[in-house]
C-alpha beads as a LAMMPS data file, in Angstrom:
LAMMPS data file: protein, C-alpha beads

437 atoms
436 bonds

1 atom types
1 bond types

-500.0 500.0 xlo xhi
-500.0 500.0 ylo yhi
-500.0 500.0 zlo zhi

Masses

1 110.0

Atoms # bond

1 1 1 -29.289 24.772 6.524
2 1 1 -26.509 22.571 8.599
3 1 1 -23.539 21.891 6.402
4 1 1 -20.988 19.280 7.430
5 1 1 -17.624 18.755 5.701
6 1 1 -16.405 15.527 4.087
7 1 1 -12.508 15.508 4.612
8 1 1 -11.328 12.555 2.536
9 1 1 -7.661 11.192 3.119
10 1 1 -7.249 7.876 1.689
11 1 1 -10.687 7.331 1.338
12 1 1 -11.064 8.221 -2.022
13 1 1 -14.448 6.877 -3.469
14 1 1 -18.421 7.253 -2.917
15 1 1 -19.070 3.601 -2.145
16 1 1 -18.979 2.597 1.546
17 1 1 -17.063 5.332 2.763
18 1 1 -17.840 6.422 6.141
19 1 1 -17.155 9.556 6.473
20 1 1 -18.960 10.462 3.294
21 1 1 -22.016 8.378 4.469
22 1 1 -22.062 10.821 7.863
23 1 1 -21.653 14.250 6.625
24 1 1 -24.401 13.245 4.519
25 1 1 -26.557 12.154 6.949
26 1 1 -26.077 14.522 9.636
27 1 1 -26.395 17.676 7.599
28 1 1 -28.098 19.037 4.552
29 1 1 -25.426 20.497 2.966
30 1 1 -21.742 18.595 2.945
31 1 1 -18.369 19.787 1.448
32 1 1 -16.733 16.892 0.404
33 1 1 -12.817 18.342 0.523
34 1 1 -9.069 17.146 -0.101
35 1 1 -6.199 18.959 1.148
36 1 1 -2.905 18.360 -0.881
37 1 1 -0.697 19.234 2.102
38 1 1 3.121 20.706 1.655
39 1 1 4.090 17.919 4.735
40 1 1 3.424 15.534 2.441
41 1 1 5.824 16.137 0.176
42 1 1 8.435 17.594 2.440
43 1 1 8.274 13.582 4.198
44 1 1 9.325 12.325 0.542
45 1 1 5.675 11.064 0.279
46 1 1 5.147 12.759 -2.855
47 1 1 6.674 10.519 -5.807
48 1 1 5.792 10.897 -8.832
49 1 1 3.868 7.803 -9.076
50 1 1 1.453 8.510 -6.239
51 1 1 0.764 12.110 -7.573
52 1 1 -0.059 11.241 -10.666
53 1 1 -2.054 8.475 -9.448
54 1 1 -3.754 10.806 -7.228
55 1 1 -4.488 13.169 -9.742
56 1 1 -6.589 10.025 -11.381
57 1 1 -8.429 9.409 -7.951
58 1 1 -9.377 12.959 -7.284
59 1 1 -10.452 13.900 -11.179
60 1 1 -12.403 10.688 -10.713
61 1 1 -14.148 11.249 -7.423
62 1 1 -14.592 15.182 -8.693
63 1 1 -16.840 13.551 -11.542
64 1 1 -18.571 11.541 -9.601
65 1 1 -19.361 13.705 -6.855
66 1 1 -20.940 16.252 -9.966
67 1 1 -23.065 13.908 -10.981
68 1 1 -24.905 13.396 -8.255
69 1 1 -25.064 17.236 -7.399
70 1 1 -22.048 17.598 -6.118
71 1 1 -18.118 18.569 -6.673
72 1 1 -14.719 18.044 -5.063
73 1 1 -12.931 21.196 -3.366
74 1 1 -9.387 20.961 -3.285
75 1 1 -7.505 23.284 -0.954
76 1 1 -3.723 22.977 -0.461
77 1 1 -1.938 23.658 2.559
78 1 1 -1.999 22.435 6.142
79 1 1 -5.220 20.010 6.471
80 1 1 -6.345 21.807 10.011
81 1 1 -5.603 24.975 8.599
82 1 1 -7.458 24.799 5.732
83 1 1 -10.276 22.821 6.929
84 1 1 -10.948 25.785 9.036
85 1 1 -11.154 28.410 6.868
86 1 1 -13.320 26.024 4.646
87 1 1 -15.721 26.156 7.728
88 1 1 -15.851 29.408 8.103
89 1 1 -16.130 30.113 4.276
90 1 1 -19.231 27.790 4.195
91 1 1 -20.527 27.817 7.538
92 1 1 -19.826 24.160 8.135
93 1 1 -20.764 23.055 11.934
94 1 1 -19.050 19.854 11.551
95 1 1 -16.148 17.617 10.012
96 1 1 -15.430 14.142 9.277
97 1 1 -12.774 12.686 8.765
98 1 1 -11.083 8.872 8.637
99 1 1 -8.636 7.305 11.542
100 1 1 -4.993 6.521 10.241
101 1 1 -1.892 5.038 12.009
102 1 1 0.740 7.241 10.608
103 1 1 2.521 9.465 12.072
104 1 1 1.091 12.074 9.911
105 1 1 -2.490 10.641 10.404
106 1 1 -2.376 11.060 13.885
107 1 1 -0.627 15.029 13.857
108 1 1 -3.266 16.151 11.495
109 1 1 -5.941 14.812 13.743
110 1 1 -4.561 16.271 16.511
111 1 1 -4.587 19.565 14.714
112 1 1 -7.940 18.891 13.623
113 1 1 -9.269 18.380 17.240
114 1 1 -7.664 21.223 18.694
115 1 1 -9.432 23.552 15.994
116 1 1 -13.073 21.952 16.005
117 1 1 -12.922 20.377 19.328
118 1 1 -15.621 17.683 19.480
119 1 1 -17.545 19.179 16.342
120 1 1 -14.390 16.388 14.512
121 1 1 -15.672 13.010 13.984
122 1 1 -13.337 10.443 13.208
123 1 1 -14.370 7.242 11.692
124 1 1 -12.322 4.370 12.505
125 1 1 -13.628 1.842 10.143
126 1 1 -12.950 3.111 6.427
127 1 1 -9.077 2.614 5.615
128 1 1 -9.067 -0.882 7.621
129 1 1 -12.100 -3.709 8.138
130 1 1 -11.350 -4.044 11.664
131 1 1 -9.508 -0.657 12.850
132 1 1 -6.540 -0.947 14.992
133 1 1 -6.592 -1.930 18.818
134 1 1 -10.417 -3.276 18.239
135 1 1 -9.308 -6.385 18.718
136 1 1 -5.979 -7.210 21.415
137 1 1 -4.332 -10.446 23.379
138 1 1 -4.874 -9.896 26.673
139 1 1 -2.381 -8.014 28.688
140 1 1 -1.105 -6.272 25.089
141 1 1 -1.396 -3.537 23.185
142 1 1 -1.685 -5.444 19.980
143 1 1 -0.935 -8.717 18.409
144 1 1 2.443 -9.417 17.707
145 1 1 2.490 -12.844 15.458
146 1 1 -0.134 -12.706 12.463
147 1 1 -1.885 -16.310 13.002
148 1 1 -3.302 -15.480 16.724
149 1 1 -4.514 -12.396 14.852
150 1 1 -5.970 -14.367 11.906
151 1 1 -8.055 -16.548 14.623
152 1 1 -9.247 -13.262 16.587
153 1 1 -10.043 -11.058 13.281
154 1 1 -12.264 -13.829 12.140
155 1 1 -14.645 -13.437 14.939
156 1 1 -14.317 -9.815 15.046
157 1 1 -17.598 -8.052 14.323
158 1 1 -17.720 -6.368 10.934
159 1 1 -19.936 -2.708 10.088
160 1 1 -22.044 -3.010 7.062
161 1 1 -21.423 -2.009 3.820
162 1 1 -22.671 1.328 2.921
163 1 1 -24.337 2.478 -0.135
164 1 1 -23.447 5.127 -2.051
165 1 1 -25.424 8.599 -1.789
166 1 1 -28.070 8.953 -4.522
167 1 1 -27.764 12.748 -4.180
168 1 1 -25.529 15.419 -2.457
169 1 1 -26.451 19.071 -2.096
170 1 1 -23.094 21.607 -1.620
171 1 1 -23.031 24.810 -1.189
172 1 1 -21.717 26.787 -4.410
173 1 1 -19.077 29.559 -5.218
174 1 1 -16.602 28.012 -2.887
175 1 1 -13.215 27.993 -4.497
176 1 1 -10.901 25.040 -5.109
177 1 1 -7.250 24.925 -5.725
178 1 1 -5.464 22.701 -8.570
179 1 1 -3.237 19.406 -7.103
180 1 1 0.460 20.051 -8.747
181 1 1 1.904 17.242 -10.016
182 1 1 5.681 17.169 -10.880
183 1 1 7.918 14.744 -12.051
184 1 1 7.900 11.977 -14.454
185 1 1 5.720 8.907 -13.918
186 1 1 6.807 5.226 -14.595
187 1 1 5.445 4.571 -18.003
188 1 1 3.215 1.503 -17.136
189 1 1 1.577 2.745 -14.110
190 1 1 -2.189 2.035 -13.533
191 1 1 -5.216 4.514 -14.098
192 1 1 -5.805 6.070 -10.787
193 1 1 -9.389 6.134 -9.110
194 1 1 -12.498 4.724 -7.827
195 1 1 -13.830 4.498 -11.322
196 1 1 -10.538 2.419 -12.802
197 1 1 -10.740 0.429 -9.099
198 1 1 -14.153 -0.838 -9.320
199 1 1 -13.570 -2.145 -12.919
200 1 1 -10.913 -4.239 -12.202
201 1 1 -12.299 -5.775 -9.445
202 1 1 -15.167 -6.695 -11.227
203 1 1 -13.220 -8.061 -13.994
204 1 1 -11.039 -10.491 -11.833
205 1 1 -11.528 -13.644 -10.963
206 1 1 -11.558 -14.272 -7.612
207 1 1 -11.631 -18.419 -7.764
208 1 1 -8.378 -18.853 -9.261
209 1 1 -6.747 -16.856 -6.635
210 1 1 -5.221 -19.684 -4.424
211 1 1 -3.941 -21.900 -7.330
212 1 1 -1.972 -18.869 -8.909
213 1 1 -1.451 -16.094 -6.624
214 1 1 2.173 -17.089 -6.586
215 1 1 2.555 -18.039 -9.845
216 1 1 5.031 -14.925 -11.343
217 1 1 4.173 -15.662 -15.061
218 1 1 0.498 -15.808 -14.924
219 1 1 0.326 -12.260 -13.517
220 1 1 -3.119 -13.129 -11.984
221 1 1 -3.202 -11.649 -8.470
222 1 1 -5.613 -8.713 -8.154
223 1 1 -3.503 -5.677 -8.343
224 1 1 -5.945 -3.646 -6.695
225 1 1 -3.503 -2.522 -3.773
226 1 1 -2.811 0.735 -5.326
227 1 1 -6.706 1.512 -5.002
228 1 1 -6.769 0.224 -1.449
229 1 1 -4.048 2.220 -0.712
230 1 1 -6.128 5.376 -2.065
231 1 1 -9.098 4.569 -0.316
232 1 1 -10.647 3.681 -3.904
233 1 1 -11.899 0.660 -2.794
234 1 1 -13.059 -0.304 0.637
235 1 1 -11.672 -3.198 2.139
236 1 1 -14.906 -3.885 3.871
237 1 1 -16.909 -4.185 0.750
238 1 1 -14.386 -6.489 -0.547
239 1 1 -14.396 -9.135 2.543
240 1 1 -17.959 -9.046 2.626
241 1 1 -18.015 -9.815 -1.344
242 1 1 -15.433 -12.218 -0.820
243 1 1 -17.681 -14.075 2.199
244 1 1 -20.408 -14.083 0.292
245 1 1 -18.404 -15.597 -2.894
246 1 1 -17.066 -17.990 -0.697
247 1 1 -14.643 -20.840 -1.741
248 1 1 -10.914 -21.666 -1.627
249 1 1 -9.281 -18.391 -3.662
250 1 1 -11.869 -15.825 -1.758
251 1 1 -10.439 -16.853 1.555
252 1 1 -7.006 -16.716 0.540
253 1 1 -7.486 -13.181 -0.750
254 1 1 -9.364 -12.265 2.689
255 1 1 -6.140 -13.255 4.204
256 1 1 -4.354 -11.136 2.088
257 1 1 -6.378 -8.069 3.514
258 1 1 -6.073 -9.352 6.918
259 1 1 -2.429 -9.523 6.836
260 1 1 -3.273 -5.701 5.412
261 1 1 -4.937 -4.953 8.750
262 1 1 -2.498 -6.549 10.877
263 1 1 0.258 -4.720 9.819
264 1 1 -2.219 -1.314 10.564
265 1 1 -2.304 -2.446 14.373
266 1 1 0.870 -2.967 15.011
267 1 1 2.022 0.470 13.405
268 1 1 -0.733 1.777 15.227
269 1 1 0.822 0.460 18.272
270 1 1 4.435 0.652 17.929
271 1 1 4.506 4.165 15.336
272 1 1 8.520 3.665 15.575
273 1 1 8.509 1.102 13.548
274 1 1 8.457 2.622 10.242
275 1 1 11.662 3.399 11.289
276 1 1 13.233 1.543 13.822
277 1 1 13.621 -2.065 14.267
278 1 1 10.618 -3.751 15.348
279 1 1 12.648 -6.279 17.208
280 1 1 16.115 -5.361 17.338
281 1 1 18.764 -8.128 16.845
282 1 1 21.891 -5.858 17.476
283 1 1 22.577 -7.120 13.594
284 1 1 25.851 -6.266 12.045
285 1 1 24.581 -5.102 8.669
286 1 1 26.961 -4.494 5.307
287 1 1 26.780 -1.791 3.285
288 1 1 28.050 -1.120 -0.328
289 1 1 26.679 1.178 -2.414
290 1 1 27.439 -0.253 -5.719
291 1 1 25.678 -3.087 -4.677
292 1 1 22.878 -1.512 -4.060
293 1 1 22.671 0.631 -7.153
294 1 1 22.721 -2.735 -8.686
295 1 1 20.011 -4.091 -7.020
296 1 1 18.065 -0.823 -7.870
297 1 1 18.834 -1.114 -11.262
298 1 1 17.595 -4.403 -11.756
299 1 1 21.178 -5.884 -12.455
300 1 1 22.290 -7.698 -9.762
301 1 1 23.177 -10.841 -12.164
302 1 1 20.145 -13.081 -10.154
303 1 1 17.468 -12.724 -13.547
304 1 1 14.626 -13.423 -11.178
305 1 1 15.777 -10.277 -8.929
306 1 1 16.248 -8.025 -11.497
307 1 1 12.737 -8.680 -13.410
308 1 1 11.115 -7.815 -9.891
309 1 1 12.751 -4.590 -9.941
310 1 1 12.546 -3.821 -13.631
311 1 1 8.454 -4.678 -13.179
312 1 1 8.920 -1.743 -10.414
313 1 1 10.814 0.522 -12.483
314 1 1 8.344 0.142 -15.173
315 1 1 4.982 -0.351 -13.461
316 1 1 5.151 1.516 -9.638
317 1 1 4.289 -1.809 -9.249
318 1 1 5.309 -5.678 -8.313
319 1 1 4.218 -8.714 -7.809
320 1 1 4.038 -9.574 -4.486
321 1 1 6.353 -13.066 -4.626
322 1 1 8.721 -10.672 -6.639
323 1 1 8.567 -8.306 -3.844
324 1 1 9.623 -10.879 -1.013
325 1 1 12.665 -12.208 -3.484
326 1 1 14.467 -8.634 -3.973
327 1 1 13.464 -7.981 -0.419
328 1 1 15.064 -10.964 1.271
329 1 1 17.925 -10.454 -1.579
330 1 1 18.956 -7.114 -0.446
331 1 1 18.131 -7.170 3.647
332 1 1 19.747 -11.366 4.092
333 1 1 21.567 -12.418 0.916
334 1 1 23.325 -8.619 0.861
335 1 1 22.723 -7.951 4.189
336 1 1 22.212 -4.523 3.362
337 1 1 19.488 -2.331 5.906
338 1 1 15.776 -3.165 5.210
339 1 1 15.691 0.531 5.202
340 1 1 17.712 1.264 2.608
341 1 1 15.424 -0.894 0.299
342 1 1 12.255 -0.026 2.153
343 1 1 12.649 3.398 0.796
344 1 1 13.635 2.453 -2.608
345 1 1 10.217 0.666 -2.786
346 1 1 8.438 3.612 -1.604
347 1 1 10.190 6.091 -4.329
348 1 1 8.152 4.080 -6.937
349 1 1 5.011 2.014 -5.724
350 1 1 2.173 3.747 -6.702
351 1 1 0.751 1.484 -3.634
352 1 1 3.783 2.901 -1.059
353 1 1 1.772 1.943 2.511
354 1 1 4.145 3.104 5.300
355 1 1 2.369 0.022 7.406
356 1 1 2.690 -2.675 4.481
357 1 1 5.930 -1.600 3.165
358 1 1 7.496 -0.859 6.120
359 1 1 6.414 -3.801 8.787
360 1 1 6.394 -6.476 5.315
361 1 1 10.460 -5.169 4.821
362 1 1 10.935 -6.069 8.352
363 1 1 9.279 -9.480 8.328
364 1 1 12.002 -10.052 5.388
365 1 1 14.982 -8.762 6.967
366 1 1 14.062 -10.762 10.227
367 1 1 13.809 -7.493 12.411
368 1 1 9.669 -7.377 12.198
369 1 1 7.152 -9.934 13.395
370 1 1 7.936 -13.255 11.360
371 1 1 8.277 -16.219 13.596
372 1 1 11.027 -17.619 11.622
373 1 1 13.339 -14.285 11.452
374 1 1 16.518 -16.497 9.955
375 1 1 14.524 -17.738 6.983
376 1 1 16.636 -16.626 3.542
377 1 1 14.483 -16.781 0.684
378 1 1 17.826 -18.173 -1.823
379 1 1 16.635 -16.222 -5.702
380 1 1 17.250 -19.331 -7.792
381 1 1 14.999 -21.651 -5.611
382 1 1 12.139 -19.315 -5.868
383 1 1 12.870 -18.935 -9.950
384 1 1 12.313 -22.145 -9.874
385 1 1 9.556 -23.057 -7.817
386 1 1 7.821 -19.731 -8.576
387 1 1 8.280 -19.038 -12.866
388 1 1 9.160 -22.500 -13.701
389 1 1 9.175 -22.092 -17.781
390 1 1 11.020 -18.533 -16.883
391 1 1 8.518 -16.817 -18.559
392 1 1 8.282 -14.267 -15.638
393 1 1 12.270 -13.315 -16.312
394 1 1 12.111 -13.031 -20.242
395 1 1 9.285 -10.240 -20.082
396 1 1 11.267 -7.881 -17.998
397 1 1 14.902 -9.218 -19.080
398 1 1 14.928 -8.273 -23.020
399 1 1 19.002 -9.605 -22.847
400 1 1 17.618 -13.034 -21.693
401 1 1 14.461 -13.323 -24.184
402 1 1 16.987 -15.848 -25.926
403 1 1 17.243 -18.168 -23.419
404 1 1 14.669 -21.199 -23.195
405 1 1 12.814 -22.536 -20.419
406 1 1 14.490 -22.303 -17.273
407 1 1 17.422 -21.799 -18.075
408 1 1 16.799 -18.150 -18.381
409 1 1 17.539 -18.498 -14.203
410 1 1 21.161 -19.254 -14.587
411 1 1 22.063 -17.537 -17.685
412 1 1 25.943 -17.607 -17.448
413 1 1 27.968 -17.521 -20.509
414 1 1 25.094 -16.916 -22.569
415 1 1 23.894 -13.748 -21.962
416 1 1 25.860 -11.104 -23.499
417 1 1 25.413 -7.886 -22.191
418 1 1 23.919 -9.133 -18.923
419 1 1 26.110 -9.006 -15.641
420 1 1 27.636 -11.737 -13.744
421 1 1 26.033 -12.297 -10.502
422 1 1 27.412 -9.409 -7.972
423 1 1 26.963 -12.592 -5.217
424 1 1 28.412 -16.039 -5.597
425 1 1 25.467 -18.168 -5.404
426 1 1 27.066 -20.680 -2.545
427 1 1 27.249 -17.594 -0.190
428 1 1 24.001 -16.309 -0.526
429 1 1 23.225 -16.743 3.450
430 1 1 26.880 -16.499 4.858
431 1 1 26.545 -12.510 5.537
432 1 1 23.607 -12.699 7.278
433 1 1 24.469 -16.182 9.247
434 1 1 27.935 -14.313 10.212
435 1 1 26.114 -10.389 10.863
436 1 1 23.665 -11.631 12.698
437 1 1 25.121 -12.292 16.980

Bonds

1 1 1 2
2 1 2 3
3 1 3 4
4 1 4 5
5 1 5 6
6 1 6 7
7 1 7 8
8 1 8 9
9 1 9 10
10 1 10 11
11 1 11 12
12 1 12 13
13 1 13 14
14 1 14 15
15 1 15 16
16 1 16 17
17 1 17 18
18 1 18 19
19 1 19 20
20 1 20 21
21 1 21 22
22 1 22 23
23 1 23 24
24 1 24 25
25 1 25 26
26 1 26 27
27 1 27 28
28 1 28 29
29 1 29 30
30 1 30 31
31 1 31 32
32 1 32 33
33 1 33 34
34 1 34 35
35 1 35 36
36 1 36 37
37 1 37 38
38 1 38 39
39 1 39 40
40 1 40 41
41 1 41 42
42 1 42 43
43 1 43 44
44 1 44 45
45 1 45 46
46 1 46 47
47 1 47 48
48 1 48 49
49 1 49 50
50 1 50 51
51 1 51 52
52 1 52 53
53 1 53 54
54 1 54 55
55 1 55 56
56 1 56 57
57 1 57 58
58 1 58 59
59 1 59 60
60 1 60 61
61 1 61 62
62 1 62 63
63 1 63 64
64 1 64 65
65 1 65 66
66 1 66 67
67 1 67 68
68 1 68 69
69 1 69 70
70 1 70 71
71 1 71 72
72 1 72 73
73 1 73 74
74 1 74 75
75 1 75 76
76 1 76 77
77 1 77 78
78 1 78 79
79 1 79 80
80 1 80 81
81 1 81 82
82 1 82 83
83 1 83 84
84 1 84 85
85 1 85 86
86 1 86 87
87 1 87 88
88 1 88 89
89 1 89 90
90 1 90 91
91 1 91 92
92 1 92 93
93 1 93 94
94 1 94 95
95 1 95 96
96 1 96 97
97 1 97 98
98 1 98 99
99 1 99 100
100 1 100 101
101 1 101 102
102 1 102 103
103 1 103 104
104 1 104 105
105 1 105 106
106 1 106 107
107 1 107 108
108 1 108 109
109 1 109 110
110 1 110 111
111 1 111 112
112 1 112 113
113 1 113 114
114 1 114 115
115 1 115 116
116 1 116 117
117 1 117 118
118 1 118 119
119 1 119 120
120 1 120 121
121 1 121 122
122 1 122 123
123 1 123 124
124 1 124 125
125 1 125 126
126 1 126 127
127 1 127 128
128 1 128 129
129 1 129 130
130 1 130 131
131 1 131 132
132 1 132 133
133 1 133 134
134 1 134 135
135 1 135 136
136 1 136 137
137 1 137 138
138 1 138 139
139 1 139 140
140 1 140 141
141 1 141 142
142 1 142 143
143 1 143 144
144 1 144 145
145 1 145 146
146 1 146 147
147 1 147 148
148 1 148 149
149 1 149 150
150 1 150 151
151 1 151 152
152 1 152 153
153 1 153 154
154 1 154 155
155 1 155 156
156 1 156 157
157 1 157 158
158 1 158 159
159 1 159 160
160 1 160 161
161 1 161 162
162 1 162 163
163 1 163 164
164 1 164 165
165 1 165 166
166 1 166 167
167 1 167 168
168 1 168 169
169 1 169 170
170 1 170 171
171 1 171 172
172 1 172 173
173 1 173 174
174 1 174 175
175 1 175 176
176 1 176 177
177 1 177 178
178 1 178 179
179 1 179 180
180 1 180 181
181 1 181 182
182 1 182 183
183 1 183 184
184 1 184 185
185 1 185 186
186 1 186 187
187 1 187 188
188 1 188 189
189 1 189 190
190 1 190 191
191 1 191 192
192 1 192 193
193 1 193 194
194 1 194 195
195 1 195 196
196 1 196 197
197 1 197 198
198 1 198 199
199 1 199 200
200 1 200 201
201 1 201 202
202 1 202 203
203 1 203 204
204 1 204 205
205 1 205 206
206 1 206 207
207 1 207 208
208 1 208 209
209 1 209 210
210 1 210 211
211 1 211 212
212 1 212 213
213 1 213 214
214 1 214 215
215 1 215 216
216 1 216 217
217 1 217 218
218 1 218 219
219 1 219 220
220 1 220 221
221 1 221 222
222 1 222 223
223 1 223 224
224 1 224 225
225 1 225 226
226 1 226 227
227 1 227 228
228 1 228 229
229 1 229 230
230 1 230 231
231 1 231 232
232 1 232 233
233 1 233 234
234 1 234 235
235 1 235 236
236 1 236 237
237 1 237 238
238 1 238 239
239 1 239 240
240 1 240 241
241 1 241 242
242 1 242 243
243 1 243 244
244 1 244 245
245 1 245 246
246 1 246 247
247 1 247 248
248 1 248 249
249 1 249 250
250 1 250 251
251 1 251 252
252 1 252 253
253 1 253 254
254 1 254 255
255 1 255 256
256 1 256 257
257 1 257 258
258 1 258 259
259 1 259 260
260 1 260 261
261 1 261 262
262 1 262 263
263 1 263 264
264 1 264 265
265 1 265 266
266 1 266 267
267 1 267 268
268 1 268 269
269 1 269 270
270 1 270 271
271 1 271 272
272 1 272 273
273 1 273 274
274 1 274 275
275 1 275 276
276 1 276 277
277 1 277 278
278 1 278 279
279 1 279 280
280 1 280 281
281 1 281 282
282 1 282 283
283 1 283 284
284 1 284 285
285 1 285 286
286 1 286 287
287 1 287 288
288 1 288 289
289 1 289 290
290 1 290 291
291 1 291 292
292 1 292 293
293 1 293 294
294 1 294 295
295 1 295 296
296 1 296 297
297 1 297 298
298 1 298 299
299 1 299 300
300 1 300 301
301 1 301 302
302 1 302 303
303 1 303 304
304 1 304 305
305 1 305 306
306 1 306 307
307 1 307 308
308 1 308 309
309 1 309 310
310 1 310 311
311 1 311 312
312 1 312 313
313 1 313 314
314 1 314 315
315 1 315 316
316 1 316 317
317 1 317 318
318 1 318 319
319 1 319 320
320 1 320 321
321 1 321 322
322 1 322 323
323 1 323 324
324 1 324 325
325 1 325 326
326 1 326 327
327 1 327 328
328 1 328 329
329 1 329 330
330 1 330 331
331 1 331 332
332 1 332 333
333 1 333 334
334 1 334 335
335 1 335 336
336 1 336 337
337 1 337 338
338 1 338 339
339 1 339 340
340 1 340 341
341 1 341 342
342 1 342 343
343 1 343 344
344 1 344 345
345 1 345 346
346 1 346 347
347 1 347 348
348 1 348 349
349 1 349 350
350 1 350 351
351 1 351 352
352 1 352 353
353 1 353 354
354 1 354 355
355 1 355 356
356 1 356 357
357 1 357 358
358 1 358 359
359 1 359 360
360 1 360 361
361 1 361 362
362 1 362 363
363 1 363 364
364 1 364 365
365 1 365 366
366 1 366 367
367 1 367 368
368 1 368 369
369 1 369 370
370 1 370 371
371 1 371 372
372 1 372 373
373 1 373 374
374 1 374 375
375 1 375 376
376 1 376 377
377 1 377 378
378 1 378 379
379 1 379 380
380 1 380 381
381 1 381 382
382 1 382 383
383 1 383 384
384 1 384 385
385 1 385 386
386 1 386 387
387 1 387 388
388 1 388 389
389 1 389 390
390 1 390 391
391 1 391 392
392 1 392 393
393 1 393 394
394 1 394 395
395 1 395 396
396 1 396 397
397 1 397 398
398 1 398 399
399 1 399 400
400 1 400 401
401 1 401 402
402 1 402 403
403 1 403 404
404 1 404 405
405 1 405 406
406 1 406 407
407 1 407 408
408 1 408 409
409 1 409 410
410 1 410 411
411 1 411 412
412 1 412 413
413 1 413 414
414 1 414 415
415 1 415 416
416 1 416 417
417 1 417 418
418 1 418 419
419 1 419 420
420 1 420 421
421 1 421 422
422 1 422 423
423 1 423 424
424 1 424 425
425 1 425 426
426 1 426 427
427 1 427 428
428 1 428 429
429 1 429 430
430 1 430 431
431 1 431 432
432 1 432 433
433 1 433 434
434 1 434 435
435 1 435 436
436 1 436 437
């Protein structure tokens, strides 16, 4: 009997998952594997909220793997490494595997290829809907301003969806390692896993989706990125739901997962940029630490700031209009580096995307691929255009719970035990108008 191996990376889930869907086809056997991988956590990858997420996604996919005739084999180590021996354990002729932009991504499948040759298969259409460099301006290696990209990704041919396999036949005493998870978790985070995914999706409602999106209070935004992120869910199977749902909040979500996709292709492109500026203005940055500790903290005295990162603290989550206010606080209003906070983000999002996090910090510091890189996003306009009644600030702000209405945004004298604001709020642009040449 042929026996193929199913490496999953963050494709976590049995529903149209590529890789899954070809070892399963090409093979009667398959070994569907995950290798926790020491790199991982020496790159700081490794937080406590995406382990214990993880822990969720793999105990979920185990379970569903066993009943339909199958089970998970975790292995840790180095992937190539250990995908090997699992080959040779099993007798496995082939692997498959999914594309990724990373780094990481792209030095395990270079180990990969040098130890299987072209018995690897790498799928290119399971992490994004359309992979990277599918679709370019001509002349370029990728696009460069989102809305050009928009326009092309729209007419970009799409695979189909792929069911789930019925049955899967594995080959048995084959020994699996247990996934170590260390560290304490934030205390609101998410159940992890396709399971936990698929249920939330179904329970949202997609039509309201354009009206509120924004809207801090309501809370009503999908929060699935944590199982995109995981490979839970598929982004393919949720455009083509979308499509077919049609209507004003579906294509305002699609765009959300575009804008997902467009920041894969240009990491793809340009891998330096999860580190480097994307487009370097020669800026001038501060730096103070205690003002960053504050901003960490949640107590920079700018309530609407400080609930963002207090809803992080808590949840390895935020909002994503929360997430461009403390961004565009710390990188323009601070001027701090869009580093400094892009890594603070990534210590606790249970959804920590080197592409999203890092490319969406540098569209807010004005280094990335925004058209309008001096754009300051000033706190108390959002608060006000954004949680209105304030009731965004009281949940995460227990010292302002007192205050009514809006006037939770500029507490002042009333809020004992709250800090003044570490930033006069008349020179909330000057650093970054002066920093920047």
């Amino acid at each position: 009997m042929t026996v193929s191996i199913a490496l999953f990376t963050q494709d976590l889930r049995l529903h149209d998952n590529p890789v899954l869907h070809a070892a399963h086809t090409s093979a009667h056997q398959v070994v569907p594997l995950f290798v926790s991988d020491p790199a991982v956590e020496s790159a700081g990858f490794a937080t406590p909220n995406r382990q214990a997420f993880l822990s969720d996604c793999l105990a979920d996919l185990d379970a569903s793997l066993r009943a339909i005739g199958s089970r998970l084999t975790v292995r840790r180590g180095d992937a190539a490494e250990q995908t090997a021996r699992l080959a040779t354990e099993t007798g496995a002729s082939t692997v498959h595997v999914a594309s990724g932009v990373t780094g990481f991504a792209h030095r395990r499948e270079a180990r990969l290829r040098k130890a299987f040759g072209d018995r690897l298969h790498v799928h290119d259409a399971s992490v994004t809907v359309v992979p990277p460099g599918r679709i370019t301006p001509v002349g370029r290696d990728h696009y460069a301003v989102f809305t050009p990209y928009h326009r092309a990704w729209q007419e970009a041919p799409r695979r189909t969806v792929l069911a789930a396999p019925g049955a899967l036949r594995t080959p048995g005493g084959i020994r699996s390692d247990t996934l170590l998870v260390s560290g304490t978790a934030s205390p609101g985070l998410p159940p992890g896993g396709e399971s936990a995914g698929r249920a939330r999706w179904r329970a949202w409602d997609v039509d309201a989706y354009a009206d509120v999106h924004d809207d801090l209070a309501a809370d009503d935004t999908s929060r699935l990125s944590p199982y995109l992120h995981f490979g839970c869910l598929s982004p393919t199977e949720l455009v083509a739901h979308a499509l077919r749902h049609d209507g004003e909040g579906a294509r305002a979500f699609v765009r959300q997962l575009v804008w997902r996709d467009f920041h894969h292709q240009v990491l793809a492109a340009r891998p330096d940029a999860a580190r480097r500026d994307y487009r370097d203005h020669d800026d001038r940055r501060h730096h103070d630490e205690e003002e960053v500790e504050a901003w960490r903290q949640g107590r920079t005295g700018y309530p609407i700031v400080d609930a963002g990162m207090r809803q992080l603290a808590h949840e390895g989550w935020m909002h994503n209009r929360a997430r461009l206010i403390t961004a565009s606080f710390l990188a323009k209003s601070l001027y701090q580096d869009w580093r400094i906070g892009a890594a603070h983000f990534l210590s606790l999002l249970v959804d920590g995307d080197v592409a999203n996090n890092q490319l969406n910090w540098q569209w807010v510091a004005g280094t990335g691929t925004d058209t309008r890189p001096n754009r300051v996003l000033n706190p108390l306009r959002q608060a006000d255009r954004y949680d209105p009644d304030g009731a965004y600030v009281r949940r995460w702000i227990p010292e302002l719970a007192h205050l009514p209405g809006p006037a939770v945004h500029r507490p002042g004298l009333f809020a004992e035990g709250y800090p003044a604001p570490i930033i006069d709020p008349d020179t909330l642009t000057d650093r970054f108008r002066h920093g920047r040449p």
